[in-house]
C-alpha positions, 0 to 999 in steps of 0.5 A: 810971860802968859801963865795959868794958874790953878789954885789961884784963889788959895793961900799961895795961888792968891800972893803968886796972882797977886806978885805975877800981874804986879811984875807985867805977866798976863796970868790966866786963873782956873778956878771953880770960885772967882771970889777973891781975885783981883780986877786986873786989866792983865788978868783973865779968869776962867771959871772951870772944872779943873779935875776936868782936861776937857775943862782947861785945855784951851786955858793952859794952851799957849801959855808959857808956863802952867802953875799948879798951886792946888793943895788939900783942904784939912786933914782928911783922905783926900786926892786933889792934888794928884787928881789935878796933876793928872788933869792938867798933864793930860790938858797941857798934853793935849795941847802940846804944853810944855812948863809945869810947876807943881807944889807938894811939900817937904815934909814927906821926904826924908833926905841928906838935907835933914837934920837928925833932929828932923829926921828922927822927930819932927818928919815921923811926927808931920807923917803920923798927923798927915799921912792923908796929904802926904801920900797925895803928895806922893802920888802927885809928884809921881804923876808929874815926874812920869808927866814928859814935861818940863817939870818942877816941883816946889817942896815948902815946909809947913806955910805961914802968912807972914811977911817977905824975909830972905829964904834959902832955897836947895835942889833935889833935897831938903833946906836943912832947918828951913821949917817954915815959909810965908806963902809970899815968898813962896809965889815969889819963887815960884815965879823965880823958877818958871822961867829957868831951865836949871830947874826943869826935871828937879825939886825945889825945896825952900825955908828959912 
């Protein structure tokens, strides 16, 4: 597969870049900073705004899949995840894109996979202490639903760095208990889903 990445030189877009080019995929990385990324000969790095459609159209054309692994930086207000969802709907738009997966989280969702211990202690805490993220994850997966393409969304809990071990995995609603993920397993999945139309038009949430 041809894949373009943005985020590829954080904690999850570096083991998802990493997992993609050791399984064969030509991956194209979108990043401000190329510090940090691999000499591959399966590898092109473009360096560009990615808050800018005009910036990335060209790296998003032509590609089979389009990854979005960018996350917010601190606990301060911020907007950079529904910002580049925007850039990147409108890039692949304008150049007739169609597979999107994005990245938020699962912890500004309360639903039926919840446990009463999660529900009632655990999300309104992660809501109080990361209300700035959360309500960009909202806004993200608002612009990503409204997007027209064949989206998903993966909903991890809180990421660790940790090593690859067996993970559960539930569509359109929280993994009951999962509240943690290693972001290797975390790319592994994402590579999982980017060629599965099941998953197109639904959210992936992940955990242990």
């Amino acid at each position: 597969m041809r894949i373009a990445v943005l985020g590829a030189t954080g904690g999850t877009g570096q083991h998802l870049v990493r997992q993609a080019l050791d399984a064969g995929h030509h991956v194209t990385a979108i990043v401000r900073n190329p510090g940090g990324l691999p000499d591959h000969p399966l590898l092109e790095t473009v360096v560009a705004d990615v808050m800018d459609p005009a910036a990335i159209s060209a790296s998003v054309a032509d590609r089979d899949a389009v990854v979005s692994a960018l996350g917010p930086r601190g606990k301060g207000e911020t907007t950079v995840c529904s910002d580049g969802a925007r850039s990147v709907v409108t890039a692949m738009r304008s150049v007739r894109g169609r597979r999107l997966v994005v990245v938020t989280a699962g912890g500004h969702v309360v639903d039926e996979g919840d446990g009463p211990f999660t529900r009632t202690l655990v999300k309104p805490l992660l809501r109080r202490f990361l209300r700035e993220a959360f309500a960009d994850f909202v806004r993200t997966e608002r612009v990503v639903r409204d997007s027209g393409l064949d989206w998903t969304i993966m909903r991890p809990p809180r990421l660790t760095d940790g090593g690859p071990r067996p993970y559960r995995t539930a569509v359109d609603r929280n993994v009951r208990g999962g509240l943690m993920l290693a972001r290797t397993d975390l790319a592994q999945a994402i590579l999982n889903v980017l060629d599965a139309p099941a998953t197109v038009g639904h959210t992936i949430a992940l955990g242990y």
